[in-house]
C-alpha positions in Angstrom: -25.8 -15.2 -11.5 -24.0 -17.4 -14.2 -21.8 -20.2 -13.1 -18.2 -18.7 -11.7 -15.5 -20.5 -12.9 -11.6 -20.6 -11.6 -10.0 -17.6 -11.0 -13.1 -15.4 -10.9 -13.1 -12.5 -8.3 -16.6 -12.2 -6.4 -17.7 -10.5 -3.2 -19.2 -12.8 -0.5 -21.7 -11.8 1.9 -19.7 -9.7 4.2 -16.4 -11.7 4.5 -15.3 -9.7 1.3 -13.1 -10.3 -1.9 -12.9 -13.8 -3.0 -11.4 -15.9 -5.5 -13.4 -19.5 -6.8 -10.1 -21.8 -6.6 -12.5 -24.8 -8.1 -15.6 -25.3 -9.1 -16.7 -29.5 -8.2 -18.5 -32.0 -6.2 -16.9 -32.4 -2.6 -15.7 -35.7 -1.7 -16.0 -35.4 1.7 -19.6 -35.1 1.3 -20.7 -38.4 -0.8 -23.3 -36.3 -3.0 -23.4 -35.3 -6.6 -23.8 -31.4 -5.5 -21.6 -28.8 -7.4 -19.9 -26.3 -4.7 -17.8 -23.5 -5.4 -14.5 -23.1 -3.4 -14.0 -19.7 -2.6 -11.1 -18.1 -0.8 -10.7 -14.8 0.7 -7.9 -12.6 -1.3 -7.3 -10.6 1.7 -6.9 -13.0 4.2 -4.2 -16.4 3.6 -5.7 -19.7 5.2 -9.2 -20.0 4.7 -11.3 -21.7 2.1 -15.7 -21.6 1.6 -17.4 -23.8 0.5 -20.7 -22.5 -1.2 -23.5 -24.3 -2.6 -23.6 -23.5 -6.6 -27.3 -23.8 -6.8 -27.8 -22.0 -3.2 -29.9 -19.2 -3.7 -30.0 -17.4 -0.5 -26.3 -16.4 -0.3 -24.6 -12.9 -1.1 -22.1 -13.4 -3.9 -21.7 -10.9 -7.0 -18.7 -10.3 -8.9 -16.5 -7.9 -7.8 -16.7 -4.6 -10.1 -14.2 -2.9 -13.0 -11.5 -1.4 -12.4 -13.8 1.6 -14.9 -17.1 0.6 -12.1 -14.6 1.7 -9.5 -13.0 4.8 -10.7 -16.7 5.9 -11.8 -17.6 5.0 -8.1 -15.4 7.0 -6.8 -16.0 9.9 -8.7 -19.6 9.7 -7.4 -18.4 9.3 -3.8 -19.2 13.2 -2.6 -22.9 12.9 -4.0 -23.7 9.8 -2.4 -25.7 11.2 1.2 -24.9 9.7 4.5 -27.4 7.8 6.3 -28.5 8.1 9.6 -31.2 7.0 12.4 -31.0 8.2 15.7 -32.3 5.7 17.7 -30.0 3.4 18.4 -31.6 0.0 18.1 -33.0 1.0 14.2 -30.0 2.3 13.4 -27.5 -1.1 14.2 -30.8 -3.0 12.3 -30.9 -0.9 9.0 -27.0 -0.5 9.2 -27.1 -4.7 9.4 -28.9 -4.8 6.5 -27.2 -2.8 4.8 -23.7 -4.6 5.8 -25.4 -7.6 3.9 -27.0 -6.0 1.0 -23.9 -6.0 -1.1 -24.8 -2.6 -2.4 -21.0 -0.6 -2.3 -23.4 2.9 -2.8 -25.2 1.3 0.7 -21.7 1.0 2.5 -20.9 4.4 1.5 -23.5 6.2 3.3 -23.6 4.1 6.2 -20.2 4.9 6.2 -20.7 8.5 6.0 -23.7 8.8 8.4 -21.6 7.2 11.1 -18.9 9.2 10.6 -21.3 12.2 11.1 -22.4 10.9 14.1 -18.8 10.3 15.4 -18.2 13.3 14.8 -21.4 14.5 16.8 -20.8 12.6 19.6 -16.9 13.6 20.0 -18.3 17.2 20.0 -20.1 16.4 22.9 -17.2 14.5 24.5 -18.8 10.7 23.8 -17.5 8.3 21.4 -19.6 6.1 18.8 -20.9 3.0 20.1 -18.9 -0.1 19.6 -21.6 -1.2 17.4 -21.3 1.3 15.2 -17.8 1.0 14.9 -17.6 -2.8 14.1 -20.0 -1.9 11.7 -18.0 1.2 10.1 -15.2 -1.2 10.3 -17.1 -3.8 8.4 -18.4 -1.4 5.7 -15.1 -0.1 5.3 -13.2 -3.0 5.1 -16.0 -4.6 2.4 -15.5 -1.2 0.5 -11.9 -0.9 0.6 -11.6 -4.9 -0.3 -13.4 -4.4 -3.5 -11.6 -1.4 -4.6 -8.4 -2.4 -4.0 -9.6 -5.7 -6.0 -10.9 -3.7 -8.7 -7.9 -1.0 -8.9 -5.2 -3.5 -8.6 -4.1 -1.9 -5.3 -4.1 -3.0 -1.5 -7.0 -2.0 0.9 -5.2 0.1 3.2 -4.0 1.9 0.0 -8.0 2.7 -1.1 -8.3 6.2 1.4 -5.1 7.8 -0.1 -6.4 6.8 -4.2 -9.8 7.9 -3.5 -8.6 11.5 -2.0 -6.1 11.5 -5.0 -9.0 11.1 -7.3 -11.1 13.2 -6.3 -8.6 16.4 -5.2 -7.9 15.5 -9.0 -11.6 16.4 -9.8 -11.9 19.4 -7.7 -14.3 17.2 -5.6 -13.7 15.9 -1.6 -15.5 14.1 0.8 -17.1 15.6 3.9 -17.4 12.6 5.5 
C-alpha cells in the first residue's frame, strides 16, 4: 500500500473506519520510525498508532462511494456461508472478521443469519459467538459504507433495502 497521508479514510483490522490524523516519528518513543496516527471515525477518543513500514497489519482504504453502490447492487448474489460444526465455524468466521474482504463479511453475515433463523425455528438462539461475530461483521460493513456513502452506520440497512427495492432486487438474508 502507498504511504497514507492526512485526512485519508482506511479500514483497520477489525476496529473499522479510520482517519490518518498525522503521518511522523513519535516522540515518546526516541526512534527515527515513521507511524501513522489513525483514529476511529465512528468512535470520539481514541487514537492508533501503526507502524508505517509494518507489514503484518490489516489496513486498506476504505472504498468509493461508486465501489459501494456497485457493492450493494451485488449484495443478493453474494452466497451465505456456513459450517455446522461449531468450533470450524467461529475459526473460518475469525478469519474472515480479519480478512478485510466486505464480499467475506457479507456471507458470513448471511450464513449466520440463516442459521439464526434455523435455530429460532427450533426454539434455540445463535451462540453468543456467533453473534459478537455478526455484530462485528456488521458493524465493519456498515462503518465502511456509511464512510463511503456519506451517511451514518445505523443509516446503511434502510439505503441498502432502498437500493435494492429500487432494482427489483432484496436480500433473503
Amino acid at each position: 500500500m502507498k504511504l497514507l497521508k492526512q485526512g485519508d479514510r482506511v479500514l483497520y483490522e477489525t476496529v473499522g473506519v479510520c482517519q490518518v490524523k498525522n503521518v511522523s516519528t513519535l516522540d515518546f518513543l526516541k526512534q527515527d520510525r515513521l507511524y501513522y496516527s489513525i483514529c476511529p471515525v465512528f468512535q470520539k477518543d481514541t487514537v492508533i498508532y501503526v507502524p508505517v513500514d509494518n507489514e503484518k497489519v490489516k489496513m486498506r482504504p476504505v472504498m468509493s462511494k461508486e465501489e459501494a453502490e456497485e457493492f450493494i447492487s451485488e449484495l443478493p448474489q453474494i452466497e451465505g456461508i456456513q459450517a455446522e460444526n461449531d468450533k470450524e465455524r467461529f475459526q473460518m468466521y475469525k478469519q474472515m472478521l480479519f480478512s478485510g474482504d466486505r464480499r467475506e463479511w457479507a456471507a458470513m453475515i448471511k450464513g449466520l443469519r440463516t442459521l439464526q433463523k434455523k435455530r429460532m425455528e427450533k426454539g434455540a438462539r445463535l451462540a453468543v459467538r456467533d453473534q459478537e461475530g455478526m455484530r462485528t461483521a456488521q458493524k465493519l460493513l456498515h462503518e465502511e459504507l456509511a464512510a463511503a456513502l456519506e451517511i451514518l452506520p445505523e443509516q446503511v440497512p434502510a439505503y441498502i433495502q432502498e437500493k435494492l427495492y429500487a432494482l427489483g432486487e432484496s436480500l433473503q438474508n
